[in-house]
N, C-alpha and C positions, 0 to 999 in steps of 0.2 A: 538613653544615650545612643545617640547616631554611628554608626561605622562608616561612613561614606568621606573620603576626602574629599575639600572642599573642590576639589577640579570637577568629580564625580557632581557635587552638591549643582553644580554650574552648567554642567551640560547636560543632566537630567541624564546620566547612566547607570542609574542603581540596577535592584534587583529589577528582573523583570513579571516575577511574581507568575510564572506558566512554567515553571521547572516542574512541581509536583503532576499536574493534570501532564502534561505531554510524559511524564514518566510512566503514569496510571496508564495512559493511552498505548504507549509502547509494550507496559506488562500484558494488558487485555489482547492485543493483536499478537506476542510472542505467543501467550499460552493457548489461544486459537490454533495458531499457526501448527505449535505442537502437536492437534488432536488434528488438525486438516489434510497436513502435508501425506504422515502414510498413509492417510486414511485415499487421499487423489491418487500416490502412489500404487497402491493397489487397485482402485477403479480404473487407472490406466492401465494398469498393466493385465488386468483381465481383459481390457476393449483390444488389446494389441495385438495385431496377427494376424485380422481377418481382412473380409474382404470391404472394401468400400461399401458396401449397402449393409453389411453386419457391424462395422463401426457406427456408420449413421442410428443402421434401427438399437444401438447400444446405447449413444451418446442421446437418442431418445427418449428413454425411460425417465424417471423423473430424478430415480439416485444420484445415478449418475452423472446429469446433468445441472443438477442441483449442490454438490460436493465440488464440482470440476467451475461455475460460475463464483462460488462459495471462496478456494481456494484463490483464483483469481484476485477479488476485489482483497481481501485479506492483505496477499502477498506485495499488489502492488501499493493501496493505500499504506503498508509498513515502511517500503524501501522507499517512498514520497516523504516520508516525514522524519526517517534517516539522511534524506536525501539533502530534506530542508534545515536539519541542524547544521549539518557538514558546510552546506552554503552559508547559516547566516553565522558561523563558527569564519569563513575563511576568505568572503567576498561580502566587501563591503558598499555603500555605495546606490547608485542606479545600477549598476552595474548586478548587485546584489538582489536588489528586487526585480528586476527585469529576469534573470536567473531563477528564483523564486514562482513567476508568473510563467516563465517556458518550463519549466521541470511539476508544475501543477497541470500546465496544459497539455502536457505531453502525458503524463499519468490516467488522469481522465482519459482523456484520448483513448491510452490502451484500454483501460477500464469499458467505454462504451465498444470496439473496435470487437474484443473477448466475448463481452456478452453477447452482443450481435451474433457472433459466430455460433456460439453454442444454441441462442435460439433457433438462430434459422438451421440447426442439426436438428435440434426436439421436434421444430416444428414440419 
């Protein structure tokens, strides 16, 4: 038995079958998020205070720069794909996927923009 009215049946808007995987995706990167966040918290907050060549030779080491690149990609691949329900929830359209393609390229962006930076501190 079908649940789909037949208006649904005719414009092909049933389920769209990525609820569960985008759900599983969200829990994996929440519960990251949850061991990552104090964990950057407190690597920051040790590097903070000195002087520009003791941040650098800090953001150096491998922990640290490793936890702080880590957090990073995490934090913003989450709020891209919060970012992306909320769009395809409220804007429909070209309109909607044009939106969709600047709020991915904008994410990446920061994503390479961060790493960058923390490399060229390691390195």
């Amino acid at each position: 038995m079908r649940y789909l009215t037949d208006r649904k049946r005719v414009v092909g808007l049933g389920s769209g079958r990525e609820g569960t995987h985008h759900h599983w995706q969200m829990m994996v990167s929440s519960i990251l998020l949850v061991v990552l966040v104090p964990l950057f918290v407190g690597v920051f907050a040790y590097g903070l205070g000195g002087s520009h060549e003791d941040v650098l030779a800090y953001f150096g080491r491998p922990f640290p720069a490793i936890v702080t690149v880590l957090t990073l990609v995490v934090v913003i691949v989450h709020l891209m794909r919060e970012t992306h329900v909320a769009i395809e929830d409220y804007v429909h359209g070209l309109a909607g996927k044009l939106t969709l393609v600047a709020t991915s390229a904008f994410s990446y962006t920061l994503i390479a923009v961060g790493v960058f930076a923390i490399a060229r501190m390691a390195l």
